[in-house]
C-alpha positions as CSV (number, residue, x, y, z in Angstrom):
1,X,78.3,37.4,107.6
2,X,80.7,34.8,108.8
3,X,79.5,34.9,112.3
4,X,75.8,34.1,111.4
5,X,76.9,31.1,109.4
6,X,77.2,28.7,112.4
7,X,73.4,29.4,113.0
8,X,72.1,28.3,109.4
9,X,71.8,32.2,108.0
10,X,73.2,33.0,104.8
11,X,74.3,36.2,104.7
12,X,74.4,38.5,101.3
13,X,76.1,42.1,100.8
14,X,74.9,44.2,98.6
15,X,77.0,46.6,98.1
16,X,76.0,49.6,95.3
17,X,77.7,52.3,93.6
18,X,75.8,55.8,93.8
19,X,72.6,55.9,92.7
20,X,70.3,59.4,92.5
21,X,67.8,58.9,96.3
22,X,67.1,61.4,99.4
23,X,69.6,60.2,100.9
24,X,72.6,61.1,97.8
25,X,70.2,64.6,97.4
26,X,73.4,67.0,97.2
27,X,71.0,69.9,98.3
28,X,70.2,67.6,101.9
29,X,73.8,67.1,102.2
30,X,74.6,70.8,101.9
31,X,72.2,71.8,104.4
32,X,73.3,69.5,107.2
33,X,76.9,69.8,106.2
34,X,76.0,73.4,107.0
35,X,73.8,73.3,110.2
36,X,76.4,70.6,111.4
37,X,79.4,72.9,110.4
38,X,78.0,75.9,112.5
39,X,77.7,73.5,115.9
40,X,81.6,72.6,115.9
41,X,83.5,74.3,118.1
42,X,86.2,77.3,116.8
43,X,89.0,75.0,117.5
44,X,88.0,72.0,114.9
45,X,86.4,74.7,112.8
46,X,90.0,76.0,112.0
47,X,91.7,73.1,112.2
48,X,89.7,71.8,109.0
49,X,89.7,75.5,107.6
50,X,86.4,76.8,106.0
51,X,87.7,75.7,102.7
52,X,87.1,72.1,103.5
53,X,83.9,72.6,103.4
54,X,83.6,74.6,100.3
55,X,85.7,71.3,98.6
56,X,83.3,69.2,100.0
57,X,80.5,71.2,98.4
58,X,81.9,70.8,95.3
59,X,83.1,67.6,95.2
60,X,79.5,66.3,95.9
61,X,78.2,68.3,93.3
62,X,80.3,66.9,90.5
63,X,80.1,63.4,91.5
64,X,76.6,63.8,91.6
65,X,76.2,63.9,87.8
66,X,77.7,60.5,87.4
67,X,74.6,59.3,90.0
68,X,72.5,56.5,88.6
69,X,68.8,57.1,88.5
70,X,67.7,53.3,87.8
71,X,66.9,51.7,91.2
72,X,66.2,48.4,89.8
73,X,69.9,47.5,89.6
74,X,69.9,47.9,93.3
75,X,66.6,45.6,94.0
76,X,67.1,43.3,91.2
77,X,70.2,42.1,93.6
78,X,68.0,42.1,96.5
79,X,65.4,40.0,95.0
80,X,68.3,38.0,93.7
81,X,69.2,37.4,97.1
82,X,66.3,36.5,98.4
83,X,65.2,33.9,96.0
84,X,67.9,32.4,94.5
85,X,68.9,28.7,96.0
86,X,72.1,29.7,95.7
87,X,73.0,33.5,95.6
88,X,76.3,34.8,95.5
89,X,78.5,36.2,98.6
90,X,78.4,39.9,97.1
91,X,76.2,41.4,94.7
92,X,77.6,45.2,93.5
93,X,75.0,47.1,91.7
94,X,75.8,50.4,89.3
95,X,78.6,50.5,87.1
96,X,80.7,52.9,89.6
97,X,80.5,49.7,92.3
98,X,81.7,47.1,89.5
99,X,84.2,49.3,87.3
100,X,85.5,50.9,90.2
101,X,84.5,50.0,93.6
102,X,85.1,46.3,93.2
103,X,88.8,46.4,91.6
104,X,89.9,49.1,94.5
105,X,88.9,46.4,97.0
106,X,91.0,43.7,95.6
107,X,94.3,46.1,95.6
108,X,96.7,46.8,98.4
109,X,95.6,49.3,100.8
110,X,98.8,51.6,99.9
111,X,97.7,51.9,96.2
112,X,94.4,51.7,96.7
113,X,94.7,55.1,99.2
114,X,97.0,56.6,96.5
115,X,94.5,56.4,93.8
């Protein structure tokens, strides 16, 4: 962002909390967890154990319910963005990105790792 400044572009992050598209699809994720999982060598394999995984799995699974399905929150900040004279810095879409997302990055990195 900064380094574009000196050549007249405004740069804008958006930057949005997790929102229910292909690319969040917890099935997807499984699959090419899985398929990448059986490539890695025996050595890495058991050096992460085959509970990682498992964890993993889970993990996504459960976050997934908290998953926004509204998509407009995402491209209401874009068009923001794009056609405001003077849009913000940062734009953080979905409740997860401002409740949670947004305080964490204002913290020190030691309690911001511990929570």
């Amino acid at each position: 962002r900064l380094e574009m400044h000196s050549f007249g572009v405004k740069v804008c992050v958006i930057e949005p909390g997790y929102f229910r598209t292909m690319i969040s699809n917890v099935e997807n994720l499984e699959k090419n967890f899985h398929a990448s999982w059986k490539k890695l060598p025996e050595e890495i394999k058991a050096s992460y154990g085959e509970g990682y995984l498992r964890q993993l799995v889970v993990m996504l699974k459960v976050m997934e319910k908290s998953y926004s399905s509204n998509l407009s929150l995402v491209t209401n900040c874009m068009e923001h963005a794009l056609t405001s004279v003077h849009p913000r810095t940062r734009y953080s879409a979905g409740w997860d990105a401002k409740l949670l997302y947004l305080p964490f990055s204002y913290l020190p990195s030691a309690l911001s790792d511990a929570l």
